[in-house]
N, C-alpha and C positions, 0 to 999 in steps of 0.2 A: 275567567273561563272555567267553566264548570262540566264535569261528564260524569254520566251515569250509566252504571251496564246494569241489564236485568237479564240472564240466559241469553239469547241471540239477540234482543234489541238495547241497540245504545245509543243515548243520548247527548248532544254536543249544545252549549248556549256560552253568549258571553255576556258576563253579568257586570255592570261598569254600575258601582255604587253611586247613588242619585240619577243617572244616565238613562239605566232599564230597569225591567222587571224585576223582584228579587227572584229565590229561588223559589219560594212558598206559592208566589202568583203562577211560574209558569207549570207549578204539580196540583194549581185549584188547592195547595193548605193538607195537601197529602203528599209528603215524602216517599220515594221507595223503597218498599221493602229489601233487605241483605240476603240475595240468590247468587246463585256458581254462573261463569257467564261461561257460554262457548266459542272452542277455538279463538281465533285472530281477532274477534269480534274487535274487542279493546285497543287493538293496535290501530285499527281502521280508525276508531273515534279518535283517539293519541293522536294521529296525524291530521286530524280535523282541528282540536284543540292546540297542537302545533303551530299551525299555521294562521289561527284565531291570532296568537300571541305574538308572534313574527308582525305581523296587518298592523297591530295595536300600538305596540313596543317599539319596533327597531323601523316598519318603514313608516309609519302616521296613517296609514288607509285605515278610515272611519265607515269601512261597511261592511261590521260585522255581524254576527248572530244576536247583535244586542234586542232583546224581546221578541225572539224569535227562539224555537227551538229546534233544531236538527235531529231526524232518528232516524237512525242505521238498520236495517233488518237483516240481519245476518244470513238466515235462513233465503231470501228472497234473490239474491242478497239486492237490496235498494232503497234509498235515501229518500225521506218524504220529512217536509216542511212546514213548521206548525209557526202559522205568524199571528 
C-alpha cells in the first residue's frame, strides 16, 4: 500500500510485488515531487490505505487498488479513479 500527498491531492494504490504495477508505472517513471499537504487531506488517504491493508491482511478480500490508482481532492473534496 502505498500513498502520496501533494498540497490537497492525495493519492492511495496497492502495490503487491509481481501482482501489479510498480510504483514508477503508475507515475509514467516520474515520482512526486516533496510539497506541504493541506489540512486532513492525509488522514482521508490514512484511512483509504487502512483499509487497503485490513481487505489484504486480516480478511483475504483480493479487490484492491492493485494497478489502479485512487485520488482524493481535497479541495473538491472528491475521489476519482485512474485504472
Amino acid at each position: 500500500m502505498i500513498n502520496s500527498m501533494d498540497r490537497d491531492k492525495d493519492r492511495a494504490a496497492t502495490l503487491i510485488p509481481g501482482e501489479a504495477l510498480c510504483l514508477r508505472c503508475l507515475y509514467q517513471g516520474t515520482l512526486p515531487r516533496k510539497t506541504p499537504v493541506v489540512g486532513t487531506t492525509p488522514a482521508v488517504i490514512g484511512c483509504v490505505g487502512a483499509i487497503e491493508v485490513i481487505k489484504y491482511n486480516i480478511v483475504g478480500i483480493r479487490d484492491l487498488l492493485t494497478s489502479r490508482l485512487l485520488i482524493y481532492d481535497g479541495f473538491s473534496p472528491k475521489f476519482r479513479k485512474i485504472c
